[in-house]
N, C-alpha and C positions, 0 to 999 in steps of 0.2 A: 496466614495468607489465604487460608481457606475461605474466612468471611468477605475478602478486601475482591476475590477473584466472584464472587456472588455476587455481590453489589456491584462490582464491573461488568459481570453477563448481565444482569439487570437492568442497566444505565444504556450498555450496546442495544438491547436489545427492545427498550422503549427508541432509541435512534432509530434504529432500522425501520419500527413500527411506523413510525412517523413520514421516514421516509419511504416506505411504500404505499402509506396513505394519499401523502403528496405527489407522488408517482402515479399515483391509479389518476387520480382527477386530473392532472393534464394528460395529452393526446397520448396516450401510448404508441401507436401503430404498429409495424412488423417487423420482422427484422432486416428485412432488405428495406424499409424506408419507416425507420426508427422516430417517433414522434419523438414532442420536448420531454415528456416524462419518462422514455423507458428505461434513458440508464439513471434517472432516480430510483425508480421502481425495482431494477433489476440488483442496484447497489443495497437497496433496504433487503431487498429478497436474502442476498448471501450477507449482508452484514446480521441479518435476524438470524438467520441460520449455523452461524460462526459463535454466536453469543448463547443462543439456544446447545449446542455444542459443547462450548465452555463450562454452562450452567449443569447440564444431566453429567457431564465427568466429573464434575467436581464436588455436584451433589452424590454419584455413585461411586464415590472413594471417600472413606474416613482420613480424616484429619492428623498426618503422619508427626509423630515429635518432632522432630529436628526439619521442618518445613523450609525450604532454597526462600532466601531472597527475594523477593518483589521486585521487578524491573524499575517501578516506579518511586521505590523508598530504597535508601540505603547507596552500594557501590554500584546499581545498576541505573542508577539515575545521571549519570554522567553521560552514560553509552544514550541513554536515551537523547539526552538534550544536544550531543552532537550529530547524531542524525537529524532530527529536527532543522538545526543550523543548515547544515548540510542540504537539507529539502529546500529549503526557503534560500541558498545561495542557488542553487539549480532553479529553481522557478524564477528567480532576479536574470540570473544567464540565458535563460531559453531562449528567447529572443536574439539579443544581441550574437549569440553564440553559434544558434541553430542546433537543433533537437539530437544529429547523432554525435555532434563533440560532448556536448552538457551532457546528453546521458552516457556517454563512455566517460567522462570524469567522475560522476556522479557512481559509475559501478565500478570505476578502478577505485576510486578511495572507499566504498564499499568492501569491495572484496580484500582488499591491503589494508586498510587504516583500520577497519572497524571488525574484519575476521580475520586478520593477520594471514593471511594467504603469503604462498609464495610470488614472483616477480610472475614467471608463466602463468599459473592460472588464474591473478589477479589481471595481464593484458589480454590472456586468451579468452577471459567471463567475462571481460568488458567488453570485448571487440564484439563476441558472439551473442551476448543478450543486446547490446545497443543495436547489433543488425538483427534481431528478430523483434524487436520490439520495432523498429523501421519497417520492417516488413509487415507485420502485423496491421499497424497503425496504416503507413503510406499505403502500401499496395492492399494489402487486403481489405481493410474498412474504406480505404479514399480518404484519409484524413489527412488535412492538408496543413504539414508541420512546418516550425519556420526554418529555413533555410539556412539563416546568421552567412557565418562567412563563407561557403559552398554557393554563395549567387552567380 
C-alpha cells in the first residue's frame, strides 16, 4: 500500500497544484469580500497540503509486512462507493429537500449506516453538525441555502 498511498500524494497534489494556479489568476480578494478564485485557491492550498502530508509520512515510515487494506481495493471499496452514492443522492435532494433535512439525512445515515453508531448519537451528530453547518454556512458566511420544504 506503501507505493499506491505515493502515487495518490502525487496525483492530489499536482490537483491542488493546479488548483491553486487556477485560483491565483482569477480575482482573489479578501475575505470579507472573497473574489471568484479564493475558494479555489484556498481549496488547492489544504488539498496540496493534505497530499504533501500523506506523501513525508509515508515516505518517513518503512514499509510494515502485513500492510491494512487500501480503501480503494479490496473489502473497502464497498464502503467507498456507498458514500459516493450517498453524496450524489444528497446533491439530487438538496434542492427539493432544502439544505438542513438532506444534510441531517446525509449525517444520520453517516453516522448509523456507515459507522454503525448507536440510535442517540447517530440523531444527536445529525441534529448538531446539520445545525452548525446551518449556522456556519447561513449565518456566518451569508450563504444563501435552499430552503426545500421549510418555505
Amino acid at each position: 500500500m506503501r507505493s499506491k498511498d505515493i502515487i495518490a500524494s502525487l496525483f492530489w497534489l499536482l490537483v491542488g497544484a493546479g488548483l491553486i494556479f487556477e485560483g491565483y489568476h482569477e480575482e482573489l480578494g479578501t475575505l470579507q469580500e472573497p473574489g471568484s478564485g479564493f475558494v479555489i485557491f484556498w481549496m488547492g492550498i489544504a488539498m496540496a497540503g493534505l497530499a504533501l502530508l500523506l506523501l513525508v509520512m509515508t515516505l518517513s515510515k518503512p514499509a510494515p509486512a502485513g500492510e491494512p487494506a487500501s480503501p480503494w481495493f479490496g473489502p473497502g471499496l464497498r464502503k467507498v462507493l456507498v458514500i459516493t452514492v450517498a453524496l450524489l443522492l444528497y446533491a439530487y435532494a438538496l434542492i427539493p429537500l432544502g439544505f438542513l433535512l438532506t444534510t441531517f439525512l446525509l449525517m444520520f445515515f453517516l453516522f448509523k449506516g456507515i459507522n454503525f453508531q448507536g440510535w442517540l448519537v447517530s440523531v444527536s451528530g445529525a441534529v448538531m453538525s446539520s445545525l452548525a453547518f446551518y449556522l456556519v454556512f447561513n449565518h456566518w458566511l451569508s450563504v444563501q441555502l435552499p430552503e426545500g420544504i421549510f418555505k
